[in-house]
DOKOL-17661 format. One record per residue: residue number from 1; x, y, z of N, C-alpha, C in turn. Coordinates in Angstrom, 1 decimal, always signed. Example, Ala and Ser with C-alpha at 12.3 -4.5 7.8 and 13.67 -1.06 7.14 Angstrom:
{1; {+13.2; -5.7; +7.8}; {+12.3; -4.5; +7.8}; {+13.2; -3.3; +7.8}};
{2; {+12.8; -2.2; +7.1}; {+13.7; -1.1; +7.1}; {+12.9; +0.0; +7.9}};
//
This chain:
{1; {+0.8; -1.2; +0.0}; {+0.0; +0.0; +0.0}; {+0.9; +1.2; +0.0}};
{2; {+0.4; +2.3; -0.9}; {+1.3; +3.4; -0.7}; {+1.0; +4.4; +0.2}};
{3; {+2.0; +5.6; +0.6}; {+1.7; +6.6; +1.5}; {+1.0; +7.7; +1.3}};
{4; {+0.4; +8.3; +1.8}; {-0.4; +9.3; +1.5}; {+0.6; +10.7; +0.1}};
{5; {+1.9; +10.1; +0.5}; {+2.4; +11.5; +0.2}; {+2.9; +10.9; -1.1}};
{6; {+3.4; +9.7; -1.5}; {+3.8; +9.2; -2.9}; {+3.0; +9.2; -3.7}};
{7; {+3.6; +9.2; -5.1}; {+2.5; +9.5; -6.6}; {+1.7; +7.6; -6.0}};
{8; {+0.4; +8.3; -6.8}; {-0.5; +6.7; -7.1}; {+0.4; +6.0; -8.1}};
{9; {-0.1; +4.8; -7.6}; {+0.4; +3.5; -8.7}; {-0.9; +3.8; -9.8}};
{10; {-0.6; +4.0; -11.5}; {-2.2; +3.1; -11.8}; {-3.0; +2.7; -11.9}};
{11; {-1.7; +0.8; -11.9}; {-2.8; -0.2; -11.0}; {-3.7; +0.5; -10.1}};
{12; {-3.5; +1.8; -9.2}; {-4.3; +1.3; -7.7}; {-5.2; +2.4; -8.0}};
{13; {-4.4; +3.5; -9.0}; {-5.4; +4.6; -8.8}; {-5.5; +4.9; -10.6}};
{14; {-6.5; +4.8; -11.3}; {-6.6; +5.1; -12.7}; {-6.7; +6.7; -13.0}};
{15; {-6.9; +7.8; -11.7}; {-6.9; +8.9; -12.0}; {-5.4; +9.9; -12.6}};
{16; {-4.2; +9.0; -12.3}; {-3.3; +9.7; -12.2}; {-2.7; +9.1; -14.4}};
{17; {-3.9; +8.5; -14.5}; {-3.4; +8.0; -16.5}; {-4.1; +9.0; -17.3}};
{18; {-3.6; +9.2; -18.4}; {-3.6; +10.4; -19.3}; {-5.4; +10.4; -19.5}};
{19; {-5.8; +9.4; -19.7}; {-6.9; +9.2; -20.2}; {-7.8; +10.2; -18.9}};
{20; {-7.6; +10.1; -17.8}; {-8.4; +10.9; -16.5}; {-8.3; +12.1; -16.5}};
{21; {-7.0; +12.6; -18.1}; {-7.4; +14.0; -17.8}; {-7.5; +14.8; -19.2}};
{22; {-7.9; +13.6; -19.9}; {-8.1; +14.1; -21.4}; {-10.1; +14.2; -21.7}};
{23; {-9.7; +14.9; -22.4}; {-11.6; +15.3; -22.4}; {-12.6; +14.8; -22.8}};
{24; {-11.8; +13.9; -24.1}; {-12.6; +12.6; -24.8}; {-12.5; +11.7; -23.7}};
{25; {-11.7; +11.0; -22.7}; {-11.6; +10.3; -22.1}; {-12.6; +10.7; -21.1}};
{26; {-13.0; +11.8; -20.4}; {-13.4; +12.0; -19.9}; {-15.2; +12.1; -20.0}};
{27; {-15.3; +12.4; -21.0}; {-16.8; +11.9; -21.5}; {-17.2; +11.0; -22.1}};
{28; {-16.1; +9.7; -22.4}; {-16.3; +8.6; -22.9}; {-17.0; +7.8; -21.2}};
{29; {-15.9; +8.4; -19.8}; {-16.2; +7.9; -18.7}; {-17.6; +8.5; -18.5}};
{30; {-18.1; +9.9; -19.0}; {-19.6; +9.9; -18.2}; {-20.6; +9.3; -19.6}};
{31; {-20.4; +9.1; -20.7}; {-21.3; +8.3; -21.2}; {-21.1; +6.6; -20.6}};
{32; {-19.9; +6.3; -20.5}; {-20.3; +4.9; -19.5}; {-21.4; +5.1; -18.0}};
{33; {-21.0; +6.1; -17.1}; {-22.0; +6.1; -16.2}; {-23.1; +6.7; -16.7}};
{34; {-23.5; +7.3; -17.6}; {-25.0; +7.6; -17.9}; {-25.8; +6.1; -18.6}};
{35; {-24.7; +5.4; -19.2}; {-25.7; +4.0; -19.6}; {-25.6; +3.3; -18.4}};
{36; {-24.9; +3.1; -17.6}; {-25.3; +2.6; -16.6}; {-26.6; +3.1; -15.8}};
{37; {-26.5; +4.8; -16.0}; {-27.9; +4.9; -14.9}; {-29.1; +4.8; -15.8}};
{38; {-28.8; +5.2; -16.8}; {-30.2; +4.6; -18.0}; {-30.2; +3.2; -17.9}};
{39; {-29.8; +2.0; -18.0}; {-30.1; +1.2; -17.7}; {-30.8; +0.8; -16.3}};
{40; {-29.9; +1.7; -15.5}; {-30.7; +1.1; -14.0}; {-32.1; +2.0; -14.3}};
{41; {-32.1; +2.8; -14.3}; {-33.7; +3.4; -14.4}; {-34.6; +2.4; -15.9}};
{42; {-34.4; +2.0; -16.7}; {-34.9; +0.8; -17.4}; {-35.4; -0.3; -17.0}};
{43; {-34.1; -0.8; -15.8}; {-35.0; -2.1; -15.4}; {-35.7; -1.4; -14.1}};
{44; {-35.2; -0.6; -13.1}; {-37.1; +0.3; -12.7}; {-38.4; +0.0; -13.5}};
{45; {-38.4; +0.3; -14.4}; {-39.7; +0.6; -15.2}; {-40.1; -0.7; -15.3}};
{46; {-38.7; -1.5; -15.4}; {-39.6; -2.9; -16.2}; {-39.8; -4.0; -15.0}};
{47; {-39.1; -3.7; -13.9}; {-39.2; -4.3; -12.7}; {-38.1; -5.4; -12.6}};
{48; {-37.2; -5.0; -13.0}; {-36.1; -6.4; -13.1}; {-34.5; -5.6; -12.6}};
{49; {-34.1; -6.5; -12.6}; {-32.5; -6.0; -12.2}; {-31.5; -6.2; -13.4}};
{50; {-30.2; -5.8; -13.4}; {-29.5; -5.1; -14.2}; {-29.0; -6.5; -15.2}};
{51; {-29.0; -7.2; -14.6}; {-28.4; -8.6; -15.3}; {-29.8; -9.1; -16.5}};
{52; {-30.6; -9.2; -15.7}; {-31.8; -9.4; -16.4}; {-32.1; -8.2; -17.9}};
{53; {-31.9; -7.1; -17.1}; {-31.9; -6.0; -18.7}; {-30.7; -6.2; -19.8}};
{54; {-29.6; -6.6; -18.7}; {-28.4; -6.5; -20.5}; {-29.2; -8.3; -21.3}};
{55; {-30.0; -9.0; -20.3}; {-30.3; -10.4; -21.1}; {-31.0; -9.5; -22.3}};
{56; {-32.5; -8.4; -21.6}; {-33.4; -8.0; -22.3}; {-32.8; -7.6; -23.7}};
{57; {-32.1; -6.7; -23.2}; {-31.1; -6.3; -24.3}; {-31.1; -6.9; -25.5}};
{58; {-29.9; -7.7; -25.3}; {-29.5; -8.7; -26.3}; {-30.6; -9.3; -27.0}};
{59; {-32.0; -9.4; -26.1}; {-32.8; -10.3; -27.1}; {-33.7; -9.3; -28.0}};
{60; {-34.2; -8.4; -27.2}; {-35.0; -6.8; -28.0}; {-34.1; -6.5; -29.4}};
{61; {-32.1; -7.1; -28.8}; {-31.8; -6.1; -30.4}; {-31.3; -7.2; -31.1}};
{62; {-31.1; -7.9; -31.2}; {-30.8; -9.9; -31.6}; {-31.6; -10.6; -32.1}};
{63; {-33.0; -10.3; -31.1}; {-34.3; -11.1; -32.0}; {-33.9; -12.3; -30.4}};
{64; {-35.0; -13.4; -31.0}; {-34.6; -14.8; -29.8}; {-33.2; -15.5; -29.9}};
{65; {-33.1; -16.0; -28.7}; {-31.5; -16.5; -28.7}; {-31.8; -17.7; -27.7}};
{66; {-30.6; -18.6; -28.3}; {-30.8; -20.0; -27.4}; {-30.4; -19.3; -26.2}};
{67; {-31.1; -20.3; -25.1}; {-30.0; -19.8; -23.6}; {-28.8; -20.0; -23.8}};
{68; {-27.9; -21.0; -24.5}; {-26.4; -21.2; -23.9}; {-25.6; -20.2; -24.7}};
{69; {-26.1; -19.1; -26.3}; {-26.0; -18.0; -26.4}; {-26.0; -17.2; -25.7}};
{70; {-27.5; -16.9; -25.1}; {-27.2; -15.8; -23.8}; {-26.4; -15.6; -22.6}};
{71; {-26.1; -17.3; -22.4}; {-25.4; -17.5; -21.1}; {-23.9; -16.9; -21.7}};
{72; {-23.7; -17.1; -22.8}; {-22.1; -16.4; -23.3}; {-22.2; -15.6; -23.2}};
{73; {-22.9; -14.6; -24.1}; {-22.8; -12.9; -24.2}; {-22.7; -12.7; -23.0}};
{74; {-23.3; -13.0; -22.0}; {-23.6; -12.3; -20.4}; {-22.5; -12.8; -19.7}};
{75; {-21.8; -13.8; -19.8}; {-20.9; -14.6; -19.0}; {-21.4; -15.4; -17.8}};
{76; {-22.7; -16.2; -18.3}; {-23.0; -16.8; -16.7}; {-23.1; -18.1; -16.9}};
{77; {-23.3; -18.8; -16.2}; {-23.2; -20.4; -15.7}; {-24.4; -20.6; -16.8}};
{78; {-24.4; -21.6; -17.1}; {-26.0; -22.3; -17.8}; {-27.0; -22.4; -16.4}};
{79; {-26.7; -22.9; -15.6}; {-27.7; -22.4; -14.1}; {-28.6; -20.7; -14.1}};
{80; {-27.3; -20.1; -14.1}; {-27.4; -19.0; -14.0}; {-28.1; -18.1; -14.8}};
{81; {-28.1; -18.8; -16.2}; {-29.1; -17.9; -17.4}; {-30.2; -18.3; -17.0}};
{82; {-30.4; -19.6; -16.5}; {-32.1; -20.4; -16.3}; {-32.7; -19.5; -15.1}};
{83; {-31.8; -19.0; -14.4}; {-32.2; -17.8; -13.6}; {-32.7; -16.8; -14.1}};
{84; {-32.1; -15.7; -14.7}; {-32.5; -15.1; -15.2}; {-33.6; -15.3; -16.7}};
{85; {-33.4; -16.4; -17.1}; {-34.8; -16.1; -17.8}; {-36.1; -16.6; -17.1}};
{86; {-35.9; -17.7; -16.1}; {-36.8; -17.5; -15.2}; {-37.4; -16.2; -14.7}};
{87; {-36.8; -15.3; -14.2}; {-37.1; -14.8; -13.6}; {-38.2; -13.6; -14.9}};
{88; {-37.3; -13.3; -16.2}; {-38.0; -12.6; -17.0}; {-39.4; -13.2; -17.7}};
{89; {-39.2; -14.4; -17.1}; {-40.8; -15.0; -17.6}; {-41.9; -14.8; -16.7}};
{90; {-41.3; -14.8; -15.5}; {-42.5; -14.6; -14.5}; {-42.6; -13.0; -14.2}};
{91; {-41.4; -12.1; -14.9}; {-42.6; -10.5; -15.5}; {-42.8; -10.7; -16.4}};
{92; {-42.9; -11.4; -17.1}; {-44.0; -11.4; -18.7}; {-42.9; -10.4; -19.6}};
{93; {-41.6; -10.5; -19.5}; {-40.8; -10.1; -20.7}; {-40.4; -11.2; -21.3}};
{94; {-40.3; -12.4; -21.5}; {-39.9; -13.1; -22.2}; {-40.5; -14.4; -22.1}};
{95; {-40.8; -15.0; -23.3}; {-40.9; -16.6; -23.4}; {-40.2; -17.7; -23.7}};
{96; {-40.2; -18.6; -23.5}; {-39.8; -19.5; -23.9}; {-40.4; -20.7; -25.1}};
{97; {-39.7; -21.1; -26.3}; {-40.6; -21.3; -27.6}; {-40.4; -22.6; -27.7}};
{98; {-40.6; -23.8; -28.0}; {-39.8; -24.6; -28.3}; {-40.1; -25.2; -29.9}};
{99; {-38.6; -25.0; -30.4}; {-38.5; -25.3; -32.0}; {-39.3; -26.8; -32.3}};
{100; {-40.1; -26.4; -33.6}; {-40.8; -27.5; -33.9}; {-39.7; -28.5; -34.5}};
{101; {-39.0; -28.1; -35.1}; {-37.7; -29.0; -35.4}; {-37.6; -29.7; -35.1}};
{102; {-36.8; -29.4; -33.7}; {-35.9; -30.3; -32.9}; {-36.4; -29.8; -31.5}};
{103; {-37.5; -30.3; -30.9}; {-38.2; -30.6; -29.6}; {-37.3; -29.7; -28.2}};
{104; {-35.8; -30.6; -28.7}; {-35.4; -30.6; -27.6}; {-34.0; -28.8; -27.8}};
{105; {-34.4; -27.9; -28.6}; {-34.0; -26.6; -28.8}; {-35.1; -25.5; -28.2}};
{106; {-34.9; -24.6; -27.1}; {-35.5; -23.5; -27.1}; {-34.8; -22.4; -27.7}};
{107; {-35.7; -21.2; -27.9}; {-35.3; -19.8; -27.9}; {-36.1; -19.1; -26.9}};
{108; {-35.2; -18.0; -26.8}; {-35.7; -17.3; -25.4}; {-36.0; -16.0; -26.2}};
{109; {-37.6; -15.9; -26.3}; {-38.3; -14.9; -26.9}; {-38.8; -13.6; -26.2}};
{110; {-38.3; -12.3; -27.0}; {-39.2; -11.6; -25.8}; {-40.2; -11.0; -26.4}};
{111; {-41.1; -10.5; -25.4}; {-42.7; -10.2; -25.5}; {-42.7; -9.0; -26.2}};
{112; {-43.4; -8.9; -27.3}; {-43.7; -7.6; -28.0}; {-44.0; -6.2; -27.2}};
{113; {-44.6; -6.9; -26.1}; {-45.6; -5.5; -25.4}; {-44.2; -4.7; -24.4}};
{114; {-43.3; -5.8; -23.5}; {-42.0; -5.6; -22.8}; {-41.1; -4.7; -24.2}};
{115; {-40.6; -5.8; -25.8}; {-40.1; -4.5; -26.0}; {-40.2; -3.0; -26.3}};
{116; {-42.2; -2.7; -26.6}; {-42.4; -1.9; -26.6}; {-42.6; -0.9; -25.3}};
{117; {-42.9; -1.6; -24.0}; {-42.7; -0.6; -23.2}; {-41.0; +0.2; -22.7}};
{118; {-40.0; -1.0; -23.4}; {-38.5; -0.6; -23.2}; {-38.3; +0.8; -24.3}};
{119; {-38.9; +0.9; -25.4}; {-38.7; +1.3; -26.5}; {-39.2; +2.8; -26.0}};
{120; {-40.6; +2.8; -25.8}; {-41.4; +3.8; -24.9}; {-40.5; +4.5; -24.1}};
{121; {-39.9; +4.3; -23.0}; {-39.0; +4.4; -22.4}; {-37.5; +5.4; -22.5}};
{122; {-36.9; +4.3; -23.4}; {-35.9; +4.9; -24.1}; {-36.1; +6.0; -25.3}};
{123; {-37.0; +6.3; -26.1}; {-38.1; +6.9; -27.0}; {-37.5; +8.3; -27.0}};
{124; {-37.4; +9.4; -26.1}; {-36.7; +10.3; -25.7}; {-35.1; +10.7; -25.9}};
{125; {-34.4; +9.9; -25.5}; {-33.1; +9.5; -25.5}; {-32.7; +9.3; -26.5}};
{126; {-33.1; +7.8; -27.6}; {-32.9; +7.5; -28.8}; {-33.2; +8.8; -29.8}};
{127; {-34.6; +9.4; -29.5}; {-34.1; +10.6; -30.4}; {-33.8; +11.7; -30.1}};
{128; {-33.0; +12.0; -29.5}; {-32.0; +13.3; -28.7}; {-30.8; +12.7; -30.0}};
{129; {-30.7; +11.3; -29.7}; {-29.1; +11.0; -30.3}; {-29.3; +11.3; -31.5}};
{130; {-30.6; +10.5; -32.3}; {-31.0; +10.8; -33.6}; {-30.4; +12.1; -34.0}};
{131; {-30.8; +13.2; -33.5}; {-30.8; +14.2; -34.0}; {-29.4; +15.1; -33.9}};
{132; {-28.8; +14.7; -32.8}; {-27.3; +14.8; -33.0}; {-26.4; +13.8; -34.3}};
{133; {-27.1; +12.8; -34.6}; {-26.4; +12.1; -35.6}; {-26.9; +12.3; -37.3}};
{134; {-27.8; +13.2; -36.5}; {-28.3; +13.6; -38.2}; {-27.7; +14.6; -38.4}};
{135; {-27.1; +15.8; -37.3}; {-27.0; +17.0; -38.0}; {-25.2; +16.7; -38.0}};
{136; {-24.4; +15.4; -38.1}; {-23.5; +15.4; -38.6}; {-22.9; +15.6; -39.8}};
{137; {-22.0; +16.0; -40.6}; {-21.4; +15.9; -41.8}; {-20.7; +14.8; -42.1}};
{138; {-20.6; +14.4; -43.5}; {-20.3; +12.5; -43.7}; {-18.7; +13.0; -43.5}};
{139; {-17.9; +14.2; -43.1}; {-16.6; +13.9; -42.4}; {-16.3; +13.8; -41.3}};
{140; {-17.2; +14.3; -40.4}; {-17.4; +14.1; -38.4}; {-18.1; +12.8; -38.5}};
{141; {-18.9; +12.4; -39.6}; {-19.5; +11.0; -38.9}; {-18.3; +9.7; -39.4}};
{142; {-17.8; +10.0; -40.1}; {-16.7; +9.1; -40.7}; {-15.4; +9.2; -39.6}};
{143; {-15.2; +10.3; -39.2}; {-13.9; +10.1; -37.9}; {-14.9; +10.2; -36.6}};
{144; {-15.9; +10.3; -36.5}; {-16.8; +9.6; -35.4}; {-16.8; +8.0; -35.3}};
{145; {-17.1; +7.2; -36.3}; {-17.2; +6.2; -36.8}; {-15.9; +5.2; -37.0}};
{146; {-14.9; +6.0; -36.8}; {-13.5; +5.2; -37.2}; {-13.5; +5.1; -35.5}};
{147; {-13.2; +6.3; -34.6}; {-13.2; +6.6; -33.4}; {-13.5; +5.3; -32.2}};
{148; {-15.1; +5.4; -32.1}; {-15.9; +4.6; -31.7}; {-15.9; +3.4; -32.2}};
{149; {-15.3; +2.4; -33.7}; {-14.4; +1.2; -33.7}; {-13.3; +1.0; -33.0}};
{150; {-12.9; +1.7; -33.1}; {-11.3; +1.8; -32.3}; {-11.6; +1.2; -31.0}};
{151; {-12.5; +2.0; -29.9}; {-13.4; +2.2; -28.6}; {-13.8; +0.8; -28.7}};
{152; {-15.1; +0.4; -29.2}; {-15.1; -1.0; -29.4}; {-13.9; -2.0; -28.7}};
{153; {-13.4; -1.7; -30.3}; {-11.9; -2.8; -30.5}; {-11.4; -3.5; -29.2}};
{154; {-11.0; -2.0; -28.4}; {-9.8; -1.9; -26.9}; {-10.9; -2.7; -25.7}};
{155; {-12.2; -2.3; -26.3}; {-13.7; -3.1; -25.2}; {-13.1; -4.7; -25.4}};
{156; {-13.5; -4.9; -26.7}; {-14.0; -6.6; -27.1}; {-12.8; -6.8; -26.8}};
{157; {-11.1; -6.8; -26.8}; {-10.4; -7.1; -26.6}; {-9.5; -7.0; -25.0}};
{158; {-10.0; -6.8; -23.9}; {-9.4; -6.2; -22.8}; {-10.0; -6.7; -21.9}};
{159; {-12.0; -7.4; -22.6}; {-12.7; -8.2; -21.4}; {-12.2; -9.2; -21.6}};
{160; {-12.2; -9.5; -20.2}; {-12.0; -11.0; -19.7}; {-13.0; -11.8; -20.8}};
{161; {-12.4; -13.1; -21.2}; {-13.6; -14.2; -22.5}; {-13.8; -13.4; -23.5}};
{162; {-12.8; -12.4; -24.0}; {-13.3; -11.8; -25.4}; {-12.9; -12.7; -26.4}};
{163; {-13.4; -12.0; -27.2}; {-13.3; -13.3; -28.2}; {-12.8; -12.3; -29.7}};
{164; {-12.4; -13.1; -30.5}; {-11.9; -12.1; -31.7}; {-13.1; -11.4; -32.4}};
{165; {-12.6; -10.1; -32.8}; {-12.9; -8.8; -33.2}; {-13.9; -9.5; -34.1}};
{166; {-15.4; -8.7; -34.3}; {-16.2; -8.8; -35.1}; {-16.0; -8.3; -36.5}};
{167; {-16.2; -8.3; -37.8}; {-15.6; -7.9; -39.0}; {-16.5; -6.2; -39.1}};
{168; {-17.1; -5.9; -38.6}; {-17.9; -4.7; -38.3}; {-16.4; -3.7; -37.7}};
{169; {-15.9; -4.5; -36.2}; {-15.3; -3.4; -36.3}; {-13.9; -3.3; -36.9}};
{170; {-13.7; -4.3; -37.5}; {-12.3; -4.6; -38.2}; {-12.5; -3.3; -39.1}};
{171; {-14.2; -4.0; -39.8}; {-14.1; -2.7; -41.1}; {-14.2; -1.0; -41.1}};
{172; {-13.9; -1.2; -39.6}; {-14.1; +0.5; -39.0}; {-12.4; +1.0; -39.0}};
{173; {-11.3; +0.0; -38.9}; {-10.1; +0.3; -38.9}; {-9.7; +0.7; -40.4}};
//
């Protein structure tokens, strides 16, 4: 542990890295805490907790997904997804379908009316951005766009279980 009076280590303290005092950096950090609090006020509305919304998430913008899919994206136990979609079935965001195929395949469907009340919700928000993304020019949205791949990239590559780069944002390099 260090002394009150020596510089921070990074490791211990992130404020003392260039990034804490650069301005992009610095609003890249309050757009992460404003999706966080937009999410937490999301699952408010929908009556669920935070794990349960990034499931919602994924299914609202993915369409249905097997559970052992969702258990990836999310990183949780196959127990653990059965948890949470449990729990999203008994608020009436999501079903469970089973493929006429193959009997023994579910998808984990969500409820038209849940993504519409998510949609409702966020409705405000989504077009505030709209309207910042429209009154760009195709050369701030093109170095916006290269920018926010890059952002990406350092994401999918730095979490723990990432897995190699999507060709989306390869084609942003």
């Amino acid at each position: 542990m260090s002394s009150p009076t020596s510089s921070p280590n990074p490791a211990e303290d992130p404020r003392s890295l260039q990034i804490a005092s650069d301005a992009v950096g610095q609003q890249l950090q309050q757009i992460a805490i404003l999706t966080r609090a937009a999410a937490g006020q999301l699952g408010v509305v929908l009556g669920i907790n935070q794990t349960d919304v990034a499931a919602l998430e994924h299914l609202i913008t993915d369409g249905p997904l097997p559970p052992t899919e969702l258990a990836s994206r999310l990183s949780v136990t196959t127990a653990g997804i059965t948890q949470v979609i449990d729990r999203l079935e008994r608020a009436g965001h999501v079903v469970r379908e089973r493929q006429l195929n193959d009997k023994r395949r579910v998808l984990v469907c969500p409820v038209p009316e849940s993504v519409a009340q998510a949609y409702r919700h966020i409705a405000p928000m989504l077009n505030g951005l709209s309207a910042v993304l429209g009154a760009l020019d195709d050369r701030d949205r093109a170095v916006i766009e290269t920018f926010l791949g890059q952002v990406i990239e350092v994401y999918r590559t730095t979490l723990p279980g990432s897995t190699t780069a999507t060709s989306e944002t390869q084609d942003a390099k």
